[in-house]
C-alpha positions as CSV (number, residue, x, y, z in Angstrom):
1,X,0.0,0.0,0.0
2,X,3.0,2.4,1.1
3,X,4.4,1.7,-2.7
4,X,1.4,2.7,-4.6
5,X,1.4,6.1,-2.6
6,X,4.8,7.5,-3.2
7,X,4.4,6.1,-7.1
8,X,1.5,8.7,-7.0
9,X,2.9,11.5,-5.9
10,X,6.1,10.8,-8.3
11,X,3.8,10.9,-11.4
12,X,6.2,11.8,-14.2
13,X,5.1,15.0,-15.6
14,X,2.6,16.6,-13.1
15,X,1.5,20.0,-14.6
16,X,0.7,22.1,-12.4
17,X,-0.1,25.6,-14.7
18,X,-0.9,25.5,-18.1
19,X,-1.0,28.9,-20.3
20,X,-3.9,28.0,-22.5
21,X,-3.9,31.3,-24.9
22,X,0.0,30.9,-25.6
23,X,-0.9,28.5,-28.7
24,X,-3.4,31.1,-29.8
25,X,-1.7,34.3,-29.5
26,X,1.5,33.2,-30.1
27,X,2.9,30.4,-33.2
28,X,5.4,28.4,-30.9
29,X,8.3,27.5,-33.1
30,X,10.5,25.0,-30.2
31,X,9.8,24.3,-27.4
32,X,12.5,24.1,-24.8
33,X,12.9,22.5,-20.5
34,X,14.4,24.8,-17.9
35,X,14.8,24.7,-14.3
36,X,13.2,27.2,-11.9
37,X,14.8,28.7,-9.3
38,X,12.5,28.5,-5.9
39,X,12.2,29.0,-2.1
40,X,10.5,26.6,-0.4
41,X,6.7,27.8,0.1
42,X,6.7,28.7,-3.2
43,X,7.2,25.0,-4.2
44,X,4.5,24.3,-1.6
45,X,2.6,27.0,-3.1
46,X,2.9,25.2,-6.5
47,X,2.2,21.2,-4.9
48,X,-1.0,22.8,-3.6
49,X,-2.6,24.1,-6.8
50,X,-3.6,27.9,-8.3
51,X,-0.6,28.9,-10.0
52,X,-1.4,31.4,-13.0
53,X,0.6,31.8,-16.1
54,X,-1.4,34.4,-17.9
55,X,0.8,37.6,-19.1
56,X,3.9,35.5,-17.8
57,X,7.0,36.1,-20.0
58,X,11.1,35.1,-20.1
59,X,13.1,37.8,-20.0
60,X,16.9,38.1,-20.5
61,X,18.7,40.4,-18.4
62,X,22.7,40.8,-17.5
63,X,23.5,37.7,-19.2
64,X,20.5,35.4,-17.1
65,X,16.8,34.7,-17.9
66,X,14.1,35.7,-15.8
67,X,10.1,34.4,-15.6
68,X,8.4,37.5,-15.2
69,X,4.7,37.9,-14.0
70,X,3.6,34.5,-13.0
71,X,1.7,33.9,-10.3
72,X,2.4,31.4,-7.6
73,X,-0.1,31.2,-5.1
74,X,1.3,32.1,-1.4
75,X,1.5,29.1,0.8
76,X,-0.8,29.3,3.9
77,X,1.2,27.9,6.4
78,X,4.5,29.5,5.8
79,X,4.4,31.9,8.6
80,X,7.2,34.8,7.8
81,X,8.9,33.4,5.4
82,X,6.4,33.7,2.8
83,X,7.1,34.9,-1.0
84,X,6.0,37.5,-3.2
85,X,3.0,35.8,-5.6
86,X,4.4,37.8,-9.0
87,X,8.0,38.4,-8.4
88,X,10.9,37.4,-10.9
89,X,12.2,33.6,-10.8
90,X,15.4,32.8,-12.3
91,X,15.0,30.3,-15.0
92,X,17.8,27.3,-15.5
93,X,19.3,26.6,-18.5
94,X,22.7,25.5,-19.9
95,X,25.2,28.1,-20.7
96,X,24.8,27.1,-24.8
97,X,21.0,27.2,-24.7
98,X,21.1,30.4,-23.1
99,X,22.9,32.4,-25.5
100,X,21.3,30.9,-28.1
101,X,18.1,32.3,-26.7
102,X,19.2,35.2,-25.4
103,X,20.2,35.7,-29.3
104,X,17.3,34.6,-30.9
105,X,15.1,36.7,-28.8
106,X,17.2,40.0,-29.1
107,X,18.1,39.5,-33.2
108,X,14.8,37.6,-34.3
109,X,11.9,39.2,-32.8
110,X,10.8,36.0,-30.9
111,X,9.0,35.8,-27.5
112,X,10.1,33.6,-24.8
113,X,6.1,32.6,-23.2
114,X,6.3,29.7,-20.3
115,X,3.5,27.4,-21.5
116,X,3.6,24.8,-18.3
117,X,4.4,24.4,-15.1
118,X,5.2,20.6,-14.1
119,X,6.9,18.5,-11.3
120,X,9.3,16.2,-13.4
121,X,9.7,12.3,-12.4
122,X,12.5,13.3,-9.6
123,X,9.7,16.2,-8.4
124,X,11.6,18.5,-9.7
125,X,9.5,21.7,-10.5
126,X,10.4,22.7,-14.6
127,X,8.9,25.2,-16.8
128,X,8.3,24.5,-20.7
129,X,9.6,27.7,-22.8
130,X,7.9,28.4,-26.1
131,X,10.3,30.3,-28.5
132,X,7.0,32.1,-30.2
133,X,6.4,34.6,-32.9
134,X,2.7,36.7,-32.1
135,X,-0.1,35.9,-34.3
136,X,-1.8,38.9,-36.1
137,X,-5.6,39.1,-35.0
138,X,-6.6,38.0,-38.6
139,X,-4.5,35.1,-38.4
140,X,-6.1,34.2,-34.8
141,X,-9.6,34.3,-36.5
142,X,-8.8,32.2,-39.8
143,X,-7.2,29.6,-37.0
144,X,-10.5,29.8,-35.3
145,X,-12.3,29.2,-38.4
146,X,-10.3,26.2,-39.2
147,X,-10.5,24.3,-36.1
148,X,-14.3,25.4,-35.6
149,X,-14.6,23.4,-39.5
150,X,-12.8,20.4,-38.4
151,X,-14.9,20.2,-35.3
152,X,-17.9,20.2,-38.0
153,X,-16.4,17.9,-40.1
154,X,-15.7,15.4,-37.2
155,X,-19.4,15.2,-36.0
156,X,-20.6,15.1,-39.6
157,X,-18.7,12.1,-40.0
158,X,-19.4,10.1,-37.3
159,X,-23.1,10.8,-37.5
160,X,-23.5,9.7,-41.2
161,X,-21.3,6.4,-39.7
């Protein structure tokens, strides 16, 4: 019984916030893994639920990247040594990657959007970076269009057998 438990709570790949309107605003071109720098209640914060990554951004500064504006939820029962819910979390990455990214986002134009939160298989809290170019409001609607006709399609289909 004591083994089924902790292979629960070690589920590979436990998200925990998932930015929903980065695949509509934004055209992710690669997606990449990166640590997150955290205190402790913040990763108690995340374990119990709520965190918000709406208008949450990577952003390079003095040679580092930064996750700007996401919400982690305070943790209830950390007394004093609480954290600020919105403030700027160092993001991990390999010395190569980061340069590369750094580059690509100062050169090309392209965004840096955190599209998940998740606890890897060693519980390890990561973040998934989109490298993203924004859609053009005309472009958003054709893409609705399209998926709203494939959703048509699909029920046509299986009601004619």
């Amino acid at each position: 019984m004591a083994r089924a438990a902790s292979r629960d709570r070690a589920a590979p790949d436990r998200i925990v916030a998932h930015n929903r309107k980065a695949r509509r605003d934004y055209e992710i071109e690669e997606t990449l893994e990166v640590g997150l720098v955290l205190t402790g209640s913040e990763v108690k914060g995340l374990r119990s639920g709520g965190a918000n990554l709406n208008d949450a951004y990577a952003h390079a500064e003095g040679g580092e990247l930064w996750l700007v504006n996401a919400h982690i939820p305070e943790y209830r029962f950390a007394g004093r040594e609480g954290h600020e819910p919105r403030r700027r979390r160092k993001l991990l990455l390999h010395r190569r990657e980061l340069n590369r990214l750094i580059g690509s986002i100062q050169r090309e134009g392209i965004t840096a959007i955190p599209l998940r939160i998740y606890f890897s298989d060693r519980g390890v809290a990561k973040v998934e970076l989109g490298l993203a170019r924004g859609r053009r409001k005309y472009e958003k609607r054709e893409l609705e269009k399209e998926r709203d006709w494939q959703r048509q399609k699909g029920r046509l289909l299986r009601e004619k057998g």
